[in-house]
C-alpha positions in Angstrom: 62.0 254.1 -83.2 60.6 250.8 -82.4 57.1 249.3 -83.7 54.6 248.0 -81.2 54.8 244.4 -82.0 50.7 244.5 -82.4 51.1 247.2 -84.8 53.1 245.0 -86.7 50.3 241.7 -86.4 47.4 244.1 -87.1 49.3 245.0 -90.7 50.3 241.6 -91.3 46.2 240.8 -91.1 45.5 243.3 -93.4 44.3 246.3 -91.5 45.1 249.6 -93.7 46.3 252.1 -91.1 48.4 249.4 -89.3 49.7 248.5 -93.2 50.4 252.2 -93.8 51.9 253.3 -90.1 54.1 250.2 -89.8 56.1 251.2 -93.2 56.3 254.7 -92.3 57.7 253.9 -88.7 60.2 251.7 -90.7 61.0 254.7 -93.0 61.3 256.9 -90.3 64.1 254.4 -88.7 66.3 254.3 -91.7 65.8 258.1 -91.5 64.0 258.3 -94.8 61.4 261.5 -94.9 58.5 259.9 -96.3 55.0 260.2 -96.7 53.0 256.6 -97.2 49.6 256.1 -98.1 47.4 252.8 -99.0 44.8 253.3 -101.8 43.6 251.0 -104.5 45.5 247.9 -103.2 48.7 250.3 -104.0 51.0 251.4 -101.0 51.9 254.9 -101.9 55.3 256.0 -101.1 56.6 259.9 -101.5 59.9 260.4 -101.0 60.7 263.8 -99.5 64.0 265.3 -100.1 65.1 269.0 -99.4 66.5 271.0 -101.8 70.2 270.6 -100.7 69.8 267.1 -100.3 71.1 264.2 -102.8 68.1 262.6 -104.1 68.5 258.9 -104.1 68.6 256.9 -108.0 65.1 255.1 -108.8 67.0 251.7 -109.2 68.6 252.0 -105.5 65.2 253.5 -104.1 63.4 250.4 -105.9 65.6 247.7 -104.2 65.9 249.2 -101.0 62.5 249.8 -100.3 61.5 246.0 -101.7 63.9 244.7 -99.1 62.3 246.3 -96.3 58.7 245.7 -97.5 59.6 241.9 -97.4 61.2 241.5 -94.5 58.0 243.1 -92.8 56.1 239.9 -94.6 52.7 242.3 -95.2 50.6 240.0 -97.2 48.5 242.5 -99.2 51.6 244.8 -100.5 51.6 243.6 -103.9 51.7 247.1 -105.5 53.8 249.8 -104.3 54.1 253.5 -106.2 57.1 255.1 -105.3 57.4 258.8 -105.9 60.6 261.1 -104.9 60.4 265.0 -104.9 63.2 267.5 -104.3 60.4 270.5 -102.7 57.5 270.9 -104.8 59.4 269.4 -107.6 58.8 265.6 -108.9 61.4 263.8 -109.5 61.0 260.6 -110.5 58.1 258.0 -110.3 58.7 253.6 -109.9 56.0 251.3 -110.1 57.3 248.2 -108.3 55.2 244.6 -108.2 55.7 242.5 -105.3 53.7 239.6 -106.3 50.7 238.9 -108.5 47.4 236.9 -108.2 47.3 235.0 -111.6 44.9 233.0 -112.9 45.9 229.5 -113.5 47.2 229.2 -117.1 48.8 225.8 -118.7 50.1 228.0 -121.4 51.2 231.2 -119.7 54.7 232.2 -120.6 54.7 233.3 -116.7 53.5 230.7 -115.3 55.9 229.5 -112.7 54.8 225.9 -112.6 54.6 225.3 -115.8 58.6 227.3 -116.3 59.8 224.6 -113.2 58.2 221.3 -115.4 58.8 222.1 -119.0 62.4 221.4 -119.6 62.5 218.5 -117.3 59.3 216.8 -118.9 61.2 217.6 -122.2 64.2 215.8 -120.9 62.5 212.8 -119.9 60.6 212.9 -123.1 63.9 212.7 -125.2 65.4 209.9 -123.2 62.2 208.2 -124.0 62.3 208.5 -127.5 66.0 208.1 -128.3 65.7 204.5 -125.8 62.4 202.9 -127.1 62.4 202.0 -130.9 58.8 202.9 -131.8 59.4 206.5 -130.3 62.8 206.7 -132.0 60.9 205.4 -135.4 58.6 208.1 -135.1 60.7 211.0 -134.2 63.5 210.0 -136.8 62.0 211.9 -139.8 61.9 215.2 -137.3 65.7 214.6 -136.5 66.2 214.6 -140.0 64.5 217.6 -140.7 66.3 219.8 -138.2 69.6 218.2 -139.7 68.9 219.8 -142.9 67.2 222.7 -141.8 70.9 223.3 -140.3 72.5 223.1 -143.9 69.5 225.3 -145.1 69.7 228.1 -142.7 73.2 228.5 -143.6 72.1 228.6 -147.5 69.4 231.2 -147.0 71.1 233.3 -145.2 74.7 233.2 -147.3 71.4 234.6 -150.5 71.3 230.7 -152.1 67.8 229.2 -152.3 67.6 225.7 -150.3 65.2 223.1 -150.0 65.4 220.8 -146.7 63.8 217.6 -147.2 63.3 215.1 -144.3 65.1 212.4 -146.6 68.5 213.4 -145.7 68.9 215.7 -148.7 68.9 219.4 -149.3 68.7 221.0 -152.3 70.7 224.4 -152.7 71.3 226.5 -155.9 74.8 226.8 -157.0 74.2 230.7 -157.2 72.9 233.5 -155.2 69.4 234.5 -155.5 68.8 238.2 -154.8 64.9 237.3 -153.9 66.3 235.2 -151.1 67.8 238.2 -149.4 65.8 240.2 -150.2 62.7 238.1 -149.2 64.4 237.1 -145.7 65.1 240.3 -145.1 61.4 241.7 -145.9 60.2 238.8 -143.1 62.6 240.3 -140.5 61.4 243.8 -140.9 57.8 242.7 -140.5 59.1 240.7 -137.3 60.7 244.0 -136.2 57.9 245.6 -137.2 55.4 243.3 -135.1 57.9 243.3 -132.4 57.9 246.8 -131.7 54.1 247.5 -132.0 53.5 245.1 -129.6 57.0 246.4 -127.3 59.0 242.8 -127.3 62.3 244.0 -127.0 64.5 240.3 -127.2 62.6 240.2 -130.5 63.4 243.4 -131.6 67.1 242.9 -131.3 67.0 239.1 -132.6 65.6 240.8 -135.8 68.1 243.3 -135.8 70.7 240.6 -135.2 69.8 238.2 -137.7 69.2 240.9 -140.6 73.1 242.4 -139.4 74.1 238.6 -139.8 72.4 238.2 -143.0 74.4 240.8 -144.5 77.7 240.0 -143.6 77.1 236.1 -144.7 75.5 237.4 -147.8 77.6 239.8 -149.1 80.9 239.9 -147.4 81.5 235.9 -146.5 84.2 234.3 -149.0 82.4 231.6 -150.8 84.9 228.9 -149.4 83.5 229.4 -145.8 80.3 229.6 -146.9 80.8 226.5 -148.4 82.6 225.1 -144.8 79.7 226.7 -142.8 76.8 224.9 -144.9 78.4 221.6 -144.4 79.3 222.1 -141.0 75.4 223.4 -140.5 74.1 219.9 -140.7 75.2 218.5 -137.8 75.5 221.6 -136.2 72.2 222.7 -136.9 71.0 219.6 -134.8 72.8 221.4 -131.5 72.0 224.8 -132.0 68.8 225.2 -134.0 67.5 222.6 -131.0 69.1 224.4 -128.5 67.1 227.7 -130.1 63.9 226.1 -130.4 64.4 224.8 -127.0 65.1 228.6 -125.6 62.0 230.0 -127.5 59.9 228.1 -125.4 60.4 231.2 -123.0 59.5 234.1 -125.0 56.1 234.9 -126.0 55.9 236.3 -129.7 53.3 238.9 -131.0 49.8 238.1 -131.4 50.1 237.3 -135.1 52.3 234.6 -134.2 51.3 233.4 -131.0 52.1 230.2 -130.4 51.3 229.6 -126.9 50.2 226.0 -127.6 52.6 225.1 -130.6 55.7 225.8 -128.4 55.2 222.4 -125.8 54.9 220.6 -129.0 58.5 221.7 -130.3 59.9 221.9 -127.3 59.5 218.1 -127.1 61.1 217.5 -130.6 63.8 219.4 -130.1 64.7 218.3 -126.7 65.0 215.1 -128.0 67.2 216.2 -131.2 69.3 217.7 -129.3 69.4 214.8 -126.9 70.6 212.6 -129.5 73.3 214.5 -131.2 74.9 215.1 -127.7 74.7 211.7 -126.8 76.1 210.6 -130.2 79.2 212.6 -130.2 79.9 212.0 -126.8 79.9 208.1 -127.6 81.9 209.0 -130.7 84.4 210.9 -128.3 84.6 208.0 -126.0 85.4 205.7 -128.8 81.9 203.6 -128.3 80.4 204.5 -131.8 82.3 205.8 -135.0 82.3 209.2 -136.8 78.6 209.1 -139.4 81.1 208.7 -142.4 78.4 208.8 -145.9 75.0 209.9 -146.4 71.9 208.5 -145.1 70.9 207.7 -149.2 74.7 206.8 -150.0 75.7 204.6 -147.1 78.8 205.0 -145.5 81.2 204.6 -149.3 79.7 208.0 -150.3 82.1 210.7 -150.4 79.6 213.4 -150.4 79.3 213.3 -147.0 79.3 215.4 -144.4 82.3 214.5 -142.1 83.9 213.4 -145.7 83.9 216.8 -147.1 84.9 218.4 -144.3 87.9 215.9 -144.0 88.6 215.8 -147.6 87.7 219.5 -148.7 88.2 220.9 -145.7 91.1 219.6 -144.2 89.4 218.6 -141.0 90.9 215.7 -139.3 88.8 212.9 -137.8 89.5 214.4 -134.2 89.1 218.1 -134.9 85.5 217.2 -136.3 85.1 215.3 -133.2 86.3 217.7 -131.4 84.2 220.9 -132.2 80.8 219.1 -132.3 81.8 217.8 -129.0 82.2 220.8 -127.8 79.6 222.7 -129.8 77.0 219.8 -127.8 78.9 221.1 -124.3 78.0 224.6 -125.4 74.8 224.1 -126.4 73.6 222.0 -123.2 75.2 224.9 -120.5 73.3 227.1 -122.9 69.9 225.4 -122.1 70.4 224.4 -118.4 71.6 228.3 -117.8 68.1 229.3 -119.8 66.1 227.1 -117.5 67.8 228.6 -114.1 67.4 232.0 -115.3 63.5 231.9 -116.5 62.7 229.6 -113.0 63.7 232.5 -111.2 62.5 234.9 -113.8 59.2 233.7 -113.5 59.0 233.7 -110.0 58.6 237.6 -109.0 60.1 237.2 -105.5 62.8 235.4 -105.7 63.8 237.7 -109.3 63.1 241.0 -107.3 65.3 239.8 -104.5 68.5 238.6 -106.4 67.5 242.2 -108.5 67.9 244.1 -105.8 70.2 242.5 -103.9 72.4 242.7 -107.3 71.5 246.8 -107.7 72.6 247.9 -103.9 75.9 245.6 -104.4 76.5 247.6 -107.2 75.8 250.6 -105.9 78.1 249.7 -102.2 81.2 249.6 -104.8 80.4 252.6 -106.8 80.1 254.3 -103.7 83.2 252.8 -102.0 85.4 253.0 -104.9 84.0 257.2 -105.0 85.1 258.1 -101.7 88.4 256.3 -102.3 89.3 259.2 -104.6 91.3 262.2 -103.6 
């Protein structure tokens, strides 16, 4: 059944009944029984399926209709409310958004402008500071810090108290402490705890995560790779407690926490952190600069290094170190340029809904095809 093609301009203006008789013509073509109103800025969809007929899944329903909605290009569908009975009976009901009028917000976790600029600002940021000696002064002590917050984390979560000081040292006890776990674990709970009144889900399971890890690295971890994992966290704690810090620039926390403002600030620290190591290593692979033998307070002759404990100690040779924190940097930079793709699109409703759906009927076509394949 064909639409007038005035119809079709009269919607696309805004008129209601054009809005509402132009979606059920298109219904109607695709042999969909429908019945579509437009109330409250909402387009109303009811799907009406017979008894003996298969009703169609929420997910499919969702992504079909969305596809149709936008290729008709209606400017005021923003809201849709999609309801599918069987009869008299309701199935299932789908809210589905697509778009939003937001008020500008520098600090929004949604706000697409600010998702596109962040991590290249942060990028240009860190080649700033790591290239001009003032900057690289200034942010030394920082880069320091996250160095031996990498040995710490390690520390407190294998039970042993640590303290990371930004003068290349951490102090860590030479036995477990039972109010270390104990008091770690307390904080998790009440991040759980926050998490879940407040219905942040990648929060919930981070908790979950790092409480399951806690245990294991407490309690079941020999003592020798505990050992291997706290020396190993320095340097590695410059790639991937950076690379987290970076990513958390993305997810809002709860209220008590909030730290809408706070998170541009580390953002920039640990972009250029993680800058740094990555560009360090790769010289070292490349055989422009040499492995950071020593301790910042020991020079280069002292054998309580890092690299030196893992080669003596350890058995690590010169190239395997090199190796895995080369490759621990290549990890950790795919890890941050696939985080900025996904949250660019994720924060920009119609180009998310589209892949969404796109990705939900693909799915469905081989379920489908690979069903009526069977005997």
């Amino acid at each position: 059944m064909p639409r007038p093609p005035d119809l079709l301009t009269l919607a696309r203006a805004g008129h209601v009944q054009s809005i509402v008789q132009v979606v059920r013509m298109e219904l109607l073509r695709r042999r969909w029984c429908a019945r579509v109103d437009f109330a409250d800025e909402t387009l109303h969809v009811h799907l009406l399926g017979s008894l003996d007929q298969p009703a169609l899944s929420p997910q499919v329903a969702a992504a079909q209709l969305f596809l149709i909605l936008k290729q008709l290009r209606i400017p005021r569908l923003e809201q849709v409310e999609i309801c599918a009975f069987r009869g008299s009976r309701l199935l299932w009901r789908q809210s589905l958004k697509l778009g939003s009028r937001q008020r500008w917000d520098r600090f929004s976790f949604g706000n697409w402008s600010v998702n596109a600029w962040a991590y290249p600002a942060a990028l240009a940021m860190a080649l700033m500071v790591n290239n001009i000696g003032l900057l690289q002064l200034l942010h030394l002590p920082w880069h320091i810090w996250i160095h031996e917050l990498g040995h710490a984390t390690i520390a407190w979560w294998s039970g042993y108290r640590a303290l990371p000081l930004p003068i290349g040292w951490t102090s860590i006890s030479s036995q477990r402490d039972p109010f270390v776990y104990f008091g770690i674990l307390f904080l998790l709970i009440l991040l759980f705890w926050s998490a879940r009144q407040e219905q942040i889900r990648w929060l919930q399971a981070l908790a979950v995560l790092l409480a399951l890890s806690q245990f294991c690295m407490t309690w079941l971890m020999p003592n020798r790779t505990q050992d291997l994992l706290i020396t190993f966290g320095g340097v590695g704690g410059e790639f991937y407690l950076s690379t987290f810090l970076m990513a958390s620039f993305y997810f809002p926390l709860p209220d008590r926490w909030r730290w809408d403002f706070w998170r541009f600030i580390v953002l920039g620290i640990a972009a250029s952190s993680l800058w740094r190591s990555f560009w360090e290593w790769r010289s070292i692979r490349l055989g422009l600069a040499e492995v950071p033998w020593g301790t910042l307070l020991g020079g280069q002759g002292d054998a309580g290094g890092d690299m030196n404990r893992l080669n003596y100690d350890f058995g690590w040779s010169p190239d395997q170190i090199i190796q895995t924190y080369t490759f621990l940097g290549n990890l950790c930079i795919l890890v941050v340029l696939s985080l900025y793709v996904l949250f660019l699109l994720r924060a920009n409703d119609e180009i998310w809904l589209h892949l969404r759906a796109r990705l939900i009927l693909w799915i469905n076509g081989l379920i489908g095809s690979s069903s009526s394949k069977r005997p």
